[in-house]
C-alpha positions in Angstrom: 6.7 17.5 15.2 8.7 21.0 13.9 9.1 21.1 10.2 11.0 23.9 9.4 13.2 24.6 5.7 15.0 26.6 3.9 14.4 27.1 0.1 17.6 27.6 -2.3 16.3 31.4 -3.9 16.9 30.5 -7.5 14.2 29.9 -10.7 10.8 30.0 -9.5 11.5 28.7 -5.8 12.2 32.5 -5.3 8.3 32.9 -5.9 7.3 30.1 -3.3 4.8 32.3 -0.7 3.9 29.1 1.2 3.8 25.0 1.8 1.2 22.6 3.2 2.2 20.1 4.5 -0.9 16.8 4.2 -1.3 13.8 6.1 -3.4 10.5 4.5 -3.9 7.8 6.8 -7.6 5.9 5.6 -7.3 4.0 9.0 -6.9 6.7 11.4 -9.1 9.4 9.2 -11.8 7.1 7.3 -13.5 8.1 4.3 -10.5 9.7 2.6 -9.7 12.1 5.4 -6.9 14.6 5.5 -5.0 17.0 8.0 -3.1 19.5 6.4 -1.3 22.3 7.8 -0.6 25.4 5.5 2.2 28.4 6.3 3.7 31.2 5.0 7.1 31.3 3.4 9.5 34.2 4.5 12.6 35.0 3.5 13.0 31.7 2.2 11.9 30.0 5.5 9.2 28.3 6.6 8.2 26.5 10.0 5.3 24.7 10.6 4.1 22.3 13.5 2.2 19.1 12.9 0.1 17.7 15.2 0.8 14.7 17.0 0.4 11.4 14.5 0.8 7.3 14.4 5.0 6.7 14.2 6.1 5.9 11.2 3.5 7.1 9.0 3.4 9.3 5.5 3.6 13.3 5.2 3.9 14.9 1.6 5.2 18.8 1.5 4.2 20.3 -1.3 5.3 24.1 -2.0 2.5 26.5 -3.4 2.9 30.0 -5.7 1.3 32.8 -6.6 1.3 34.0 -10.6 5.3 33.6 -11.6 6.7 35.0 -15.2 6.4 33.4 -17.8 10.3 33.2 -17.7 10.6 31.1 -14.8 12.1 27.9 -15.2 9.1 25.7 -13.7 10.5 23.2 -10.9 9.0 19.9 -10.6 7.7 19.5 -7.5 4.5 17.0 -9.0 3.7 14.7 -5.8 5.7 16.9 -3.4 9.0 15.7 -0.8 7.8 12.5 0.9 8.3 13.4 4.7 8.0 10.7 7.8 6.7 11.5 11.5 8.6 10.0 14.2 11.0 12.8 14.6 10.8 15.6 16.7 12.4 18.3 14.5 13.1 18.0 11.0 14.7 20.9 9.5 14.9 20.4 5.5 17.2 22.0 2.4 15.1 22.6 -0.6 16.7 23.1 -4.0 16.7 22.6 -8.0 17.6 19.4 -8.3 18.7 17.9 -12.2 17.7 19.2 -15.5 14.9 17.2 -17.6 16.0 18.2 -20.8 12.7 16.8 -22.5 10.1 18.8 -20.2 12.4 21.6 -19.9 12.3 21.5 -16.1 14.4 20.9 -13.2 13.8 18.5 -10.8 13.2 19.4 -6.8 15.8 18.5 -4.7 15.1 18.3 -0.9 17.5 17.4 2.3 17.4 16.2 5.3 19.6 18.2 7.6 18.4 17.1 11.0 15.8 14.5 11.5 17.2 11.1 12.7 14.2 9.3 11.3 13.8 10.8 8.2 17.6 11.0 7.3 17.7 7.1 7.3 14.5 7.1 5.1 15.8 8.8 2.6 18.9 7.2 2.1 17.2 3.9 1.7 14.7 6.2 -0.5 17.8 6.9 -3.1 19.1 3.2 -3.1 15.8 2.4 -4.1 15.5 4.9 -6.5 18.6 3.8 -8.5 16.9 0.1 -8.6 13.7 1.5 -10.1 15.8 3.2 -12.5 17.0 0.0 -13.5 13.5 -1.9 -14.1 12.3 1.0 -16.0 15.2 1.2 -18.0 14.2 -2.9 -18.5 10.7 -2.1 -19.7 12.0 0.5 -22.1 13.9 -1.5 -23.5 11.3 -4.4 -23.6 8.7 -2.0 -25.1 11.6 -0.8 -27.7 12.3 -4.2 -28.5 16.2 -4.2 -28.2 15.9 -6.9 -25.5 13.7 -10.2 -25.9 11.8 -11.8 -23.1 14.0 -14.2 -21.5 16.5 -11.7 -21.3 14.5 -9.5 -19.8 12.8 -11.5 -17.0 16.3 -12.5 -16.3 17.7 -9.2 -15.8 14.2 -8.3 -14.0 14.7 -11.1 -11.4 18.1 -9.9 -10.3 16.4 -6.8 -10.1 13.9 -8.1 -7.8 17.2 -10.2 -6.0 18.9 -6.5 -5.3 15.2 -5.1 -4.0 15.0 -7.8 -1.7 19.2 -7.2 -0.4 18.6 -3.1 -0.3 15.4 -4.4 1.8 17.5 -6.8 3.9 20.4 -4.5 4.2 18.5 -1.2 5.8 16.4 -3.3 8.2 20.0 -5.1 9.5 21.7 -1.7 9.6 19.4 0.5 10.9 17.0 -1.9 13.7 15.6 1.0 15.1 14.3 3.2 12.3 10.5 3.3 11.4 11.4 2.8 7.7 12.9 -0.4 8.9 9.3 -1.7 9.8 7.5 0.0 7.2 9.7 -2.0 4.8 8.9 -5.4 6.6 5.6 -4.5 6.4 6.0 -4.5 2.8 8.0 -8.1 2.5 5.3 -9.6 4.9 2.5 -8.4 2.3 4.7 -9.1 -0.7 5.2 -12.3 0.9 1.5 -12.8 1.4 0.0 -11.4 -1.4 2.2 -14.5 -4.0 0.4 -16.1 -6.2 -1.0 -19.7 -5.2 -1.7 -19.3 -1.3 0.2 -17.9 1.8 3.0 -20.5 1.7 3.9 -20.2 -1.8 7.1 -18.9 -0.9 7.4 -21.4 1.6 10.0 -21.7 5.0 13.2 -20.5 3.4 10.7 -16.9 3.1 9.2 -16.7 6.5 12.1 -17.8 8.1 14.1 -14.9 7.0 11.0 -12.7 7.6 11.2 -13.6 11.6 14.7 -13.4 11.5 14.1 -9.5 10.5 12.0 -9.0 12.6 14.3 -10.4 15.6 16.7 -8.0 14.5 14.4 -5.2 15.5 15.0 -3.0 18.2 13.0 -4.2 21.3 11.3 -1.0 21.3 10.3 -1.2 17.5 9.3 -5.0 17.8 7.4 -4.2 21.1 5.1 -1.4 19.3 1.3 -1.7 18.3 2.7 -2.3 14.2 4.9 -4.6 14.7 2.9 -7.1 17.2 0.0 -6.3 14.2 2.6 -7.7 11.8 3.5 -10.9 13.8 -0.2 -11.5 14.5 -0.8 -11.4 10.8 2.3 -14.1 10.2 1.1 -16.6 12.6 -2.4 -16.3 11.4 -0.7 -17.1 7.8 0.9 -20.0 9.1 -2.3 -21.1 10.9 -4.0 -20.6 7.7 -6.7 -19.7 9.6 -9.8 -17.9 9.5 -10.2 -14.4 10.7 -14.0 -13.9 12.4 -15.4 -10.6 11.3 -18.6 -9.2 10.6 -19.7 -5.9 8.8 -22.7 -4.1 7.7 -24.5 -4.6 4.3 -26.1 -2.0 1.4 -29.4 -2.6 3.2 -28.6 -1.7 7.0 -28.4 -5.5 8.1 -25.3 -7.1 9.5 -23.9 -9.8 8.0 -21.4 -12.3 10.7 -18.6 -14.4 8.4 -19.8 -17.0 11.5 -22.8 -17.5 9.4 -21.0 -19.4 6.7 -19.1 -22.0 9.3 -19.0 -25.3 7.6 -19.1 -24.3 4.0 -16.4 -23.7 0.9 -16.7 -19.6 0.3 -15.1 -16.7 -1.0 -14.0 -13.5 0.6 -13.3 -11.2 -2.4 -11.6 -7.7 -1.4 -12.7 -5.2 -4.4 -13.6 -1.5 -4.7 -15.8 0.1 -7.2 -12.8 2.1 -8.4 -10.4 -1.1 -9.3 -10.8 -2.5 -12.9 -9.1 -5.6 -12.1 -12.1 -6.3 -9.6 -14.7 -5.8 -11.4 -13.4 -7.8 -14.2 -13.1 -10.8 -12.3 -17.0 -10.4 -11.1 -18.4 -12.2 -14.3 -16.1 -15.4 -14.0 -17.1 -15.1 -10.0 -20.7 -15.5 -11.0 -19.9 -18.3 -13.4 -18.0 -20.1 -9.9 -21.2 -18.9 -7.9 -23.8 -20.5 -10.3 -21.8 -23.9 -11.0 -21.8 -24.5 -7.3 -23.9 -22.6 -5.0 -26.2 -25.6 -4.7 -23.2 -27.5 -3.5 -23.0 -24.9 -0.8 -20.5 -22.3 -2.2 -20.8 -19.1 -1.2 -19.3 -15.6 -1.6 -18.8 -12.7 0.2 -17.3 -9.2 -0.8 -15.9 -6.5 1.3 -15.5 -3.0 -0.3 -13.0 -0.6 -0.1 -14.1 3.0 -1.1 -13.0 6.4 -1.1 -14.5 9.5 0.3 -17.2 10.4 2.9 -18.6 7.7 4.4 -22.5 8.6 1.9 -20.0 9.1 -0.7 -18.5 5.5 0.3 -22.0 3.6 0.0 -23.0 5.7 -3.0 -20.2 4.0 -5.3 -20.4 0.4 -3.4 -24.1 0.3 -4.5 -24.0 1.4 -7.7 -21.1 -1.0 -8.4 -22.8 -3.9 -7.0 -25.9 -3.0 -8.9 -24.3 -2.3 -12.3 -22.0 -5.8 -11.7 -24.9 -7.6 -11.1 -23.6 -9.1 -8.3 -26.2 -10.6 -5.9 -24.2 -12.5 -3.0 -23.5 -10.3 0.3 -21.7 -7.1 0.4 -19.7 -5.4 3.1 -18.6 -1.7 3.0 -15.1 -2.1 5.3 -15.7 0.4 7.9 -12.0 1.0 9.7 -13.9 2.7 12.9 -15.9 -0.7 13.2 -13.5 -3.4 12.1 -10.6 -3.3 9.5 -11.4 -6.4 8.1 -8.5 -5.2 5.2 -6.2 -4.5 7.9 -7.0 -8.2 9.7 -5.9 -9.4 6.4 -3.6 -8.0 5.6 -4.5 -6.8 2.1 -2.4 -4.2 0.1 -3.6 -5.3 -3.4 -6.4 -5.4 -4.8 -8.4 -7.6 -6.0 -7.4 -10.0 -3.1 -9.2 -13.5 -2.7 -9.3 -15.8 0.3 -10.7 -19.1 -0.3 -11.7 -21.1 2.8 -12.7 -24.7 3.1 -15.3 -26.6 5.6 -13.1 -26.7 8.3 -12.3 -22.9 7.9 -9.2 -23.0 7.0 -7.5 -20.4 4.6 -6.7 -22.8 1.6 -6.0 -20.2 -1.6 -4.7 -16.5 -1.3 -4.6 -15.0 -4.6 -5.0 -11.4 -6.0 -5.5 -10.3 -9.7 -5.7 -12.5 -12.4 -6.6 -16.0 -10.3 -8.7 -17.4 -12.4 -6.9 -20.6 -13.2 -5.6 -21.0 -9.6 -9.2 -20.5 -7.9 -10.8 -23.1 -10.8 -8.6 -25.5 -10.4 -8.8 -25.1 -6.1 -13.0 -25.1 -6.5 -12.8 -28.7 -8.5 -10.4 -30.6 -6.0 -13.3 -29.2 -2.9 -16.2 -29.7 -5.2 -15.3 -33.0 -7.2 -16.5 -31.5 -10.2 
């Protein structure tokens, strides 16, 4: 992929002497990998090649400079132009965008010119935008008290109604574009991830997920993503267990396969999530009241960093939680058990009966739902 650009030479873009250009993909580069490709700019150009990458995925440009004057109005370019791969050439236009009156900085403003892929991105990019900038307009107002609750959830479902038709809307107008599937994949996990098991939303919802995805190119519907997607639906539907095994703090592999026949947990948490570790004291509360009716648990850790850097947090977590069930580190190279289920928030639960079946998805605050699920298995 060529990614080449022109800068506009005004405020301090005139003093831009190079970009990098990063790639983050935790899958294809474990333990918080990056490539990143760094060139000069000249004359207000640059032109970089990025190596060959997954369809579909994230890039993030961000432009670099040497000591500017003091006098140079600053450009906000805070989290950089969110790129795509998937196109051969992408040639961009980078300029000041709007005025923020209240940081006293312009905003960056960047262009597709040519880049089939990328062009369609961000047009569904700015639709998106102007939604967002009506939910936070909603929570401003919420926080400012000048609208009252009922109001507001109103107004904020509507919002979520004109998310769901942008959604809807790109995927039917543009059936070949990668941005197409990256938003199903985002539906199908916003699908999976509601509150009070996979089929919360029920048929109405996964009937018009299948009916996106049948209007899909072949080619797109045909690729390694997509089949990952529909293999993740059907599994939903089956409710069914996903086999996997992983290795624990203390070098010993643990096999889910070990657990067939009882009531347990898989809990999806990360030493850096708050929300996680929260929920580990009621969890121990659960594991106590019915372990000796069989219950177990078992948590599978998402970390950041180097794979030592990885196991140093997941251990000290586990040992400062006090949590003493088993532990796996998820370990993309050897099985993306988070990937298998499709998890995207976390914490994410998956409570499975003695016939290991999937009976309770839930993620964040779940400790009604998972209660009240536990007493109708356990009796008690």
């Amino acid at each position: 992929m060529r990614l080449t650009g022109t800068l506009d030479p005004v405020y301090n873009l005139r003093y831009v002497d190079s970009v990098n250009v990063s790639y983050y993909n935790n899958r294809l580069l474990p333990g918080g990998g990056r490539i990143t490709v760094s060139v000069p700019v000249h004359n207000n150009r640059f032109s970089a090649w990025v190596p060959p990458l997954p369809a579909g995925d994230r890039l993030v440009l961000r432009l670099r400079y040497p000591e500017m004057p003091d006098s140079a109005g600053r450009i906000l370019d805070v989290g950089g132009v969110s790129l795509m791969t998937g196109d051969s050439i992408v040639e961009l236009s980078i300029g000041k965008g709007t005025y923020n009156p209240r940081l006293k900085k312009f905003a960056l403003k960047a262009d597709v010119v040519t880049g089939e892929q990328n062009i369609a991105r961000l047009a569904y990019l700015g639709a998106m935008r102007l939604r967002n900038n009506i939910t936070d307009t909603l929570r401003k107002k919420l926080y400012e008290k000048t609208i009252d609750s009922m109001a507001y959830n109103t107004a904020m479902q509507k919002a979520s109604e004109l998310r769901d038709s942008i959604d809807r809307d790109f995927i039917i107008r543009h059936p070949s574009s990668l941005q197409s599937l990256n938003i199903l994949e985002t539906i199908i996990g916003r699908y999976l991830n509601k509150q009070g098991g996979w089929n919360a939303s029920g048929n109405k919802r996964l009937t018009e997920i299948d009916n996106l995805l049948q209007a899909l190119d072949r080619s797109l519907r045909d690729s390694e993503k997509a089949q990952h997607l529909i293999t993740s639906l059907d599994r939903a539907r089956e409710m069914k267990l996903i086999p996997f095994t992983g290795i624990m703090p203390d070098g010993s592999v643990f096999d889910v396969a070990s657990l067939e026949g009882k009531v347990f947990l898989i809990d999806f948490w990360g030493s850096w999530c708050g929300w996680c570790r929260k929920s580990h004291p009621h969890l121990k509360e659960l594991y106590e009241k019915y372990k000796d009716e069989g219950f177990e648990i078992i948590g599978i850790g998402e970390e950041f960093g180097t794979g030592k850097e990885q196991w140093d947090r997941f251990r000290k977590a586990i040992a400062a939680d006090g949590i003493t069930w088993p532990q796996i580190l998820n370990d993309p190279a050897r099985q993306d058990v988070v990937s298998d289920y499709m998890v995207q928030s976390f914490p994410s639960k998956f409570l499975i009966d003695r016939n290991g079946k999937v009976v309770l998805r839930v993620l964040g605050d779940s400790e009604g739902l998972l209660d009240a699920k536990l007493k109708e298995l356990f009796g008690k």
